[in-house]
C-alpha positions in Angstrom: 86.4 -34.9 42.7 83.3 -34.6 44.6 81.4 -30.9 44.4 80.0 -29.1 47.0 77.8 -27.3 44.2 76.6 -28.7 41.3 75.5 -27.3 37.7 71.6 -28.1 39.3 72.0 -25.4 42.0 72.9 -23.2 39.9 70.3 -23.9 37.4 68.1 -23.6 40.1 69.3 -20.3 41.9 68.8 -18.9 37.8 65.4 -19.8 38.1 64.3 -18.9 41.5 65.5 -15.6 40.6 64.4 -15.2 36.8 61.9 -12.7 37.6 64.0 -11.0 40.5 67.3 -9.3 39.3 68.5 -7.4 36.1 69.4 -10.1 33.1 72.4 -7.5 32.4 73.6 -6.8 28.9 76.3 -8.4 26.9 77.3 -5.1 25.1 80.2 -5.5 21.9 83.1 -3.3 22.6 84.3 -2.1 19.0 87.0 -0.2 21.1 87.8 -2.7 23.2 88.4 -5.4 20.6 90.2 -3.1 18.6 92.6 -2.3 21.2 92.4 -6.3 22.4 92.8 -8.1 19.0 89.8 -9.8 19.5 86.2 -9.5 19.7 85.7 -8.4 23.8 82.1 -8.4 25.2 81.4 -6.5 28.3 79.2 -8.3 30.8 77.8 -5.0 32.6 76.9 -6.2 36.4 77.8 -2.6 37.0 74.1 -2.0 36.1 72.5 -5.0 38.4 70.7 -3.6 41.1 72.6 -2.1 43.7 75.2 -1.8 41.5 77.2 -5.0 41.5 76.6 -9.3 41.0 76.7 -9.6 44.9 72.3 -9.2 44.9 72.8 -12.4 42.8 74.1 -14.8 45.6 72.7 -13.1 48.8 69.2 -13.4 47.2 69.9 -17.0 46.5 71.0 -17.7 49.9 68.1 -16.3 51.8 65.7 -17.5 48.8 67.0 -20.8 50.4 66.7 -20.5 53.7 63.7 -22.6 56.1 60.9 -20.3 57.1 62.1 -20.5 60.6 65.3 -18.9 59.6 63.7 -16.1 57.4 62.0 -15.3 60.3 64.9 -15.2 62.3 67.0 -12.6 59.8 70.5 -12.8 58.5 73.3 -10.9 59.1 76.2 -10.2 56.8 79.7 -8.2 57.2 80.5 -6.1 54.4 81.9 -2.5 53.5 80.2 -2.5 50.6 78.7 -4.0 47.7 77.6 -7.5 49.4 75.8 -5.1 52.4 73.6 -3.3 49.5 73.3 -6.7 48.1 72.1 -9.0 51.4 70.4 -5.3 52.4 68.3 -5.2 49.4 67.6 -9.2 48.9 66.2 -9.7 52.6 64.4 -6.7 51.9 62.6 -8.5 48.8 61.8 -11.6 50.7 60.6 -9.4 54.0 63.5 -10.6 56.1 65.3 -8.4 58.8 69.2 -7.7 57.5 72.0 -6.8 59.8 75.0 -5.5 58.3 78.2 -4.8 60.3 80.2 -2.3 58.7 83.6 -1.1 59.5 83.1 2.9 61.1 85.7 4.2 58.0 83.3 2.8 55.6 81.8 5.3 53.0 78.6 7.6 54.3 77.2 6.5 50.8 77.2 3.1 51.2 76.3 3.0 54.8 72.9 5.3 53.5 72.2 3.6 50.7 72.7 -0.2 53.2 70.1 1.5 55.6 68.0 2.5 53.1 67.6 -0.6 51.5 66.0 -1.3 54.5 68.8 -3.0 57.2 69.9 -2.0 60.6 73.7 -1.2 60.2 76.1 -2.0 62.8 79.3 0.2 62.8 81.9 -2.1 64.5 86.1 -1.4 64.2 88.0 0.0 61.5 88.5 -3.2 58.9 86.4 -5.8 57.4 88.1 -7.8 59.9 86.7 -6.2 62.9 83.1 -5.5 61.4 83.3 -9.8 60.7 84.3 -10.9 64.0 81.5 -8.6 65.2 78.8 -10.6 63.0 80.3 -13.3 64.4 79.1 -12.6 67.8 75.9 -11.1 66.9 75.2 -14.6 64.7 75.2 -16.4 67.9 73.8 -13.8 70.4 70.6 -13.2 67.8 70.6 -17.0 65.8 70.6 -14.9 62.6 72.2 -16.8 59.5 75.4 -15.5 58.5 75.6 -14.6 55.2 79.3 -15.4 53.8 80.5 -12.7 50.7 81.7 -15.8 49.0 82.6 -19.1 50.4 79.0 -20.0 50.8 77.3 -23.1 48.4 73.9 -21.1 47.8 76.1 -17.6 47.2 78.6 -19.6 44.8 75.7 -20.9 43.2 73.8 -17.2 42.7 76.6 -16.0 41.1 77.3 -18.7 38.9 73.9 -17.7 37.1 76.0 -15.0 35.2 77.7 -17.6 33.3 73.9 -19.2 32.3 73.1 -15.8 31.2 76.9 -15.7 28.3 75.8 -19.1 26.9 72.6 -18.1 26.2 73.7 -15.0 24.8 76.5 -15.7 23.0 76.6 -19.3 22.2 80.1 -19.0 20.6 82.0 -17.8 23.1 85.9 -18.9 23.5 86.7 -17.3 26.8 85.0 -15.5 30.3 87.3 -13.4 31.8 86.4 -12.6 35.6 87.9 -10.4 38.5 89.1 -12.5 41.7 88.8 -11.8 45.3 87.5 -14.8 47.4 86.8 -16.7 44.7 82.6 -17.0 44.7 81.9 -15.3 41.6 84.4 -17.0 39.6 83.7 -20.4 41.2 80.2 -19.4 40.5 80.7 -18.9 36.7 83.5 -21.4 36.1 81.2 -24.3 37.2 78.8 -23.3 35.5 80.8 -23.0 32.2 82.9 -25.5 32.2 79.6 -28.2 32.7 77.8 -26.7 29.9 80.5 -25.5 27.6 84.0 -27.2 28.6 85.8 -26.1 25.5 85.7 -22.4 27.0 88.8 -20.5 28.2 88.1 -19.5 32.4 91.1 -16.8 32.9 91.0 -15.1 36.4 92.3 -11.8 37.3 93.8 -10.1 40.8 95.3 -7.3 41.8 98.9 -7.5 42.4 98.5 -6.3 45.9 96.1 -8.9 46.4 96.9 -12.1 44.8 95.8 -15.0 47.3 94.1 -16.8 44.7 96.6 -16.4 42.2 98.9 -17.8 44.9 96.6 -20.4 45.6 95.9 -21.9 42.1 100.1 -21.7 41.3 101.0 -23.3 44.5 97.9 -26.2 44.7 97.2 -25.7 48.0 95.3 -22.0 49.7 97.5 -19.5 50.1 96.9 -16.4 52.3 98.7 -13.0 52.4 99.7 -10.8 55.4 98.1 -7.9 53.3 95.9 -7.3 50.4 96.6 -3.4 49.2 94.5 -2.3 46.4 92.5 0.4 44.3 90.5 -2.5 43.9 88.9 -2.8 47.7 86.4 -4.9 46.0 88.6 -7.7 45.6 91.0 -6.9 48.4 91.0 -10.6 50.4 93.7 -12.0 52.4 92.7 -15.5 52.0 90.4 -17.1 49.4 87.5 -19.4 50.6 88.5 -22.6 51.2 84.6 -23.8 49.4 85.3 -21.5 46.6 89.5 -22.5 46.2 88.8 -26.3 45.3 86.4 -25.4 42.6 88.4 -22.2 41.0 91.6 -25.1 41.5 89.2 -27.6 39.1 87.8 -25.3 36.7 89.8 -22.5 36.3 92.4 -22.4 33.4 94.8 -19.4 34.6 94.7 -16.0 37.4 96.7 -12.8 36.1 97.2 -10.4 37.7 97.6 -6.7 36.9 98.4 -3.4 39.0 96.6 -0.5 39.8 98.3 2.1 37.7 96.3 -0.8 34.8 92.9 -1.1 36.4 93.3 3.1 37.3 93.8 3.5 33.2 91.2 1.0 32.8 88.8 3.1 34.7 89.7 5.7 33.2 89.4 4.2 30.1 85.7 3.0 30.5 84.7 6.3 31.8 85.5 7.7 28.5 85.5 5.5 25.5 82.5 3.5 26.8 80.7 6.0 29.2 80.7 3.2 31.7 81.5 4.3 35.4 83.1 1.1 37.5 84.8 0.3 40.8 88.5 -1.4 40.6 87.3 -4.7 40.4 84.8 -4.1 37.8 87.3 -3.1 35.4 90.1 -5.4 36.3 89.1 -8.1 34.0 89.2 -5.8 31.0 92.7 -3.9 32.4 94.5 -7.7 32.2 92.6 -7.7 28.3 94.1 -4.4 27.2 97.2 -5.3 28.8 97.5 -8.7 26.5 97.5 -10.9 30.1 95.0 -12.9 28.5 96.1 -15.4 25.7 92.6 -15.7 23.7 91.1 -14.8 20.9 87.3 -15.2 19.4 84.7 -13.8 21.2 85.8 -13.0 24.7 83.2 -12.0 27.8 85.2 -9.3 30.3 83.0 -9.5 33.5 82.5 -6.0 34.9 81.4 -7.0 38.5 80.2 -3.6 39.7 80.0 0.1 39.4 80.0 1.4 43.2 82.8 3.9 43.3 83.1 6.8 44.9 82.9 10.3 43.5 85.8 11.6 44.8 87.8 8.8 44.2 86.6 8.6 40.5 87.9 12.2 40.4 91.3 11.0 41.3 91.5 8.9 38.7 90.8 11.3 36.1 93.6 13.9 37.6 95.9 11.6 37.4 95.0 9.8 34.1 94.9 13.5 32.5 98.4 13.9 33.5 100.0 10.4 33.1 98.0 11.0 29.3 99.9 14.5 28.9 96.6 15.9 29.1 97.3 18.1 32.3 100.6 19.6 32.9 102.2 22.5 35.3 104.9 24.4 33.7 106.9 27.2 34.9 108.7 30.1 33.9 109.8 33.5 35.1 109.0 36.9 33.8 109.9 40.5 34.6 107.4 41.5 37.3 105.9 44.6 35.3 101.6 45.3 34.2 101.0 43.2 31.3 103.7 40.7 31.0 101.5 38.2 32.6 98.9 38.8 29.5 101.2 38.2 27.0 102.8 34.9 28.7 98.9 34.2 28.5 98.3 35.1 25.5 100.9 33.1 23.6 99.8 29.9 25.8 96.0 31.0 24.3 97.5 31.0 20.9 99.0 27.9 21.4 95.1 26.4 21.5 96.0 25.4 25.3 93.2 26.0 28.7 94.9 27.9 31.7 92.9 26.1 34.6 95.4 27.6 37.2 98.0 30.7 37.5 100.1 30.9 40.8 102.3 34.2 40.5 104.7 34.5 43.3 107.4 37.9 43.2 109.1 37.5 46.6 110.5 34.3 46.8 114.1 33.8 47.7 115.3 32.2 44.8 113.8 35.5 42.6 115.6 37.9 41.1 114.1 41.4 42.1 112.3 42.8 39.8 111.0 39.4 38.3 108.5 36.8 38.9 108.1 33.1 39.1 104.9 31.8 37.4 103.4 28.4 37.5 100.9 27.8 35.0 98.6 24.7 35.0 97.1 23.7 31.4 94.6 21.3 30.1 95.9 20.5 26.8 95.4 17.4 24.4 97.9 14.9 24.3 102.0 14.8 24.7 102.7 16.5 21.4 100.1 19.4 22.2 102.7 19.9 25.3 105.7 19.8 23.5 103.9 22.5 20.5 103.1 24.5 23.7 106.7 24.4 25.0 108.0 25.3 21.7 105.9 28.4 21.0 107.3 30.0 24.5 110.6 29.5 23.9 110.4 31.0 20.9 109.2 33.8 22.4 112.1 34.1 24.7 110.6 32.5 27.8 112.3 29.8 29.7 110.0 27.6 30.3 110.1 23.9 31.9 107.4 21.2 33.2 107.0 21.1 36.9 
């Protein structure tokens, strides 16, 4: 089969940008490869600059553009990580970025996009609408479009990642690598596999985003009329039809997993690892800890970025605390009299349990007169802290039940 990319370009875009980008750490999980069976290495591009691998191919891209063109600009559509990342590299090699953004994307990424030093363009409500409008712009201003992944120079910048696991960990059995269009894990996989053929390439997609997966099952690209996801990082409809031929050659296998696994995941990571990651940065390990992944050795979980919002990172946590039995609401009723309340509260107290809610409500219709319905929310420590908790109040005569 002939390549579009070769093990050279890639070799090349590694050393073009040597002196450029973060050479990430490879860090051990002991957790992690408890809870996997096997050795798992984290490959943190959540700590690149800006945040994610996309710098990676968008500085290789414009590093290989003519002068003519540099001094033309590029433009890019992205909602996210790929605008910081085209943003930031155009800004290194003094060449004017336009990124088209959809007008729901995030105030934080649209700042941090403008001040990496590129004129945003707020264009429709999808990724859809903010492309078709770089579209136009490409040929009004003769800018060079910068593709987030079916591009030969972007393909090739993000393949460097793979250079950077042989040289660290020459014994590695498997690279494990989150899926959207397909250019990082083209990138890696053809990088790998030319160096290194004996290692496992396992990719990984969200289940409501599976074109790839689709894709490399079938033999032929697949697209899909949707791609709903926590992950929006790898939310595609259709892979690239560059990047397809080379995941269909190189890659071994595509998972996937859904988002109540890359939600624990995050989860997860936030805690045991103090990492903080976006949905597609911990998909990879969610399909390890949830034995999708039939390797052992040493095995390389690429975390592809760390650009999550705060408030959706809070989310998670809420509802990982209660899926964990860590935060419950229960409710029980009481005669409606001064100091009742206290000693509902104070057995709870005993009980080693933290009130971080009381709702206290007398005049319902359902309540007796004369009594009260309280709902109590608790921060306790696991499942069987709940049910010790439930235990002490009925002992104590209250009826009490989680809401």
């Amino acid at each position: 089969m002939q390549k579009s990319i070769s093990l050279a370009d890639v070799q090349q875009a590694h050393q073009a940008m040597y002196n450029v980008i973060h050479h990430t750490p490879l860090d051990k999980s002991v957790t992690f490869s408890g809870m996997a069976g096997y050795d798992v290495y984290l490959k943190l591009e959540n700590l690149q600059k800006t945040g994610s691998f996309k710098l990676r191919g968008a500085y290789n891209k414009i590093h290989s553009l003519t002068p003519e063109e540099k001094a033309k600009g590029v433009i890019a559509a992205s909602a996210g990580n790929h605008a910081q990342g085209v943003a930031y590299a155009a800004r290194m090699m003094k060449t004017k970025a336009t990124i088209v953004m959809p007008e729901i994307a995030p105030l934080a990424k649209v700042m941090a996009t403008r001040g990496y030093g590129a004129e945003v363009v707020l264009s429709g409500t999808v990724y859809d609408d903010a492309f078709h409008k770089a579209q136009e712009l490409e040929v009004k201003t003769k800018q060079t479009f910068i593709h987030a992944f079916n591009d030969e120079a972007v393909i090739a910048g993000q393949g460097t990642i793979g250079l950077e696991i042989l040289q660290e960990l020459e014994d590695v059995s498997a690279i494990v690598v989150p899926i959207g269009g397909g250019g990082l894990i083209a990138g890696i996989a053809l990088a790998v596999k030319e160096l290194a053929p004996h290692v496992k390439i396992y990719g990984v997609q969200a289940q409501g985003a599976p074109a790839m997966y689709m894709s490399k099952h079938a033999h032929v690209l697949k697209s899909t009329p949707d791609a709903t996801t926590i992950a929006d990082g790898i939310a595609v409809k259709i892979p690239g039809d560059i990047t397809f031929p080379i995941v269909e050659q190189y890659v071994d296998d595509i998972v996937v997993v859904d988002d109540e696994a890359i939600a624990s995941t995050i989860l997860m990571m936030l805690e045991r690892a103090k990492l903080m990651v976006e949905g597609a940065g911990a998909i990879a390990l969610a399909a390890i800890l949830n034995h999708k992944i039939p390797a052992h050795g040493k095995v390389v979980s690429v975390v592809s970025g760390g650009n999550v919002d705060v408030n959706f990172i809070s989310r998670i946590i809420e509802r990982g605390l209660v899926k964990a039995g860590r935060r419950i609401k229960i409710s029980t009723q009481i005669t409606d009299r001064p100091g009742l309340l206290q000693q509902l509260l104070t057995v709870i107290a005993n009980s080693r349990a933290n009130v971080i809610g009381v709702f206290h409500d007398r005049v319902e219709q359902n309540v007796p007169i004369g009594q009260a319905i309280i709902e109590i929310s608790l921060e306790t420590r696991d499942a069987l802290h709940t049910e010790q908790i439930l235990t002490n109040l009925r002992q104590h005569g209250y009826s009490a039940k989680i809401i």
